[in-house]
ROLUM-713887 format. One record per residue (C-alpha): residue number from 1; residue in one letter; x, y, z. Coordinates in steps of 0.001 Angstrom, whole numbers. Example, Ala and Ser with C-alpha at 12.3 -4.5 7.8 and 13.67 -1.06 7.14 Angstrom:
% residues 2
    nr   rest        xx        yy        zz
     1      A     12300     -4500      7800
     2      S     13670     -1060      7140
***
This chain:
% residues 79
    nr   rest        xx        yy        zz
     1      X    -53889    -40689      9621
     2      X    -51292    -38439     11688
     3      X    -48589    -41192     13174
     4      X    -47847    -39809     17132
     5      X    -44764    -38914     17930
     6      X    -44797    -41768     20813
     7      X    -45227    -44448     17784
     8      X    -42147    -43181     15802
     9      X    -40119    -43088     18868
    10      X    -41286    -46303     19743
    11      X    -40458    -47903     16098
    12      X    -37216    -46129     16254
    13      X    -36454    -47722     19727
    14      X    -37647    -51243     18356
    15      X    -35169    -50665     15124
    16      X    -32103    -49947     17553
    17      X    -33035    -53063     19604
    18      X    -33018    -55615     16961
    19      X    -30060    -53966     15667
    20      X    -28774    -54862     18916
    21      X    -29579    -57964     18583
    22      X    -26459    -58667     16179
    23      X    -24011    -58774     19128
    24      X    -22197    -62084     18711
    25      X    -21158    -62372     22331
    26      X    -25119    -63261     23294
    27      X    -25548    -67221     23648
    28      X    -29063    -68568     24196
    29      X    -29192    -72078     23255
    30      X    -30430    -70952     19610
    31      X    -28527    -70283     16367
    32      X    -27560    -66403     15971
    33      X    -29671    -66402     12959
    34      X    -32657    -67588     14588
    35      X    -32307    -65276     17385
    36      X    -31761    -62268     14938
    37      X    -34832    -63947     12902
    38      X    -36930    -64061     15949
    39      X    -36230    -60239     16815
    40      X    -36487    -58798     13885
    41      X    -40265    -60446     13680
    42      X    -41059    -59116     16380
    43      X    -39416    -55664     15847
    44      X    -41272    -55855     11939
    45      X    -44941    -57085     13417
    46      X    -44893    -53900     16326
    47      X    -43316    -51477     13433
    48      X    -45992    -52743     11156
    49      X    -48630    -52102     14301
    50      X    -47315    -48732     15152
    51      X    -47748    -47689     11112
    52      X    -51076    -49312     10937
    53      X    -49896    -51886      8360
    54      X    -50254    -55799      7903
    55      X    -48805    -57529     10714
    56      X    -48086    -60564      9422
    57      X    -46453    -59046      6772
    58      X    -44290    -56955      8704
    59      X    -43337    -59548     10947
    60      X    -42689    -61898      7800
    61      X    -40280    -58873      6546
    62      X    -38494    -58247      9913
    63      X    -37859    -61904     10278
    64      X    -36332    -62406      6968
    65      X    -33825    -58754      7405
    66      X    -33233    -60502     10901
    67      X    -31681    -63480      9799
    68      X    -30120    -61863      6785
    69      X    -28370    -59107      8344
    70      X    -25158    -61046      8989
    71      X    -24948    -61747      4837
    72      X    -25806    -58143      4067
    73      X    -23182    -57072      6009
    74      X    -25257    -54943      8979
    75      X    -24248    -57749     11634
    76      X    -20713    -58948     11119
    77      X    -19871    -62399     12714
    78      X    -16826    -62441     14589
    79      X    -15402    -66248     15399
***
């Protein structure tokens, strides 16, 4: 099946915004590695969609890159 240009501009968008998501000056009551856990679900389960994959498991892959992104050294943490 031919992917639409629409859904890989979309995924790409969705990849930039839980990258975004790594900015250590946004407080919301939550730990920054649930909030970067949380995004990057979401971001994996409508990646996932858009490729006409598991959902689940793309959201269960997003979710663990989310919170992990600070160790691997794609978010730094700045105290």
């Amino acid at each position: 099946m031919q992917i639409s240009l629409i859904s890989r501009i979309s995924a790409g968008a969705l990849v930039v915004l839980g990258l975004a998501a790594c900015d250590p000056n946004y407080q919301s009551g939550i730990s920054p590695d649930a909030q970067r856990a949380a995004g990057g679900a979401v971001a994996g389960a409508v990646i996932a969609k858009a490729l006409d994959e598991d959902i689940a498991t793309g959201a269960a892959l997003g979710g663990a890159a989310g919170a992990l992104c600070d160790d691997a050294g794609v978010c730094q943490r700045r105290y």
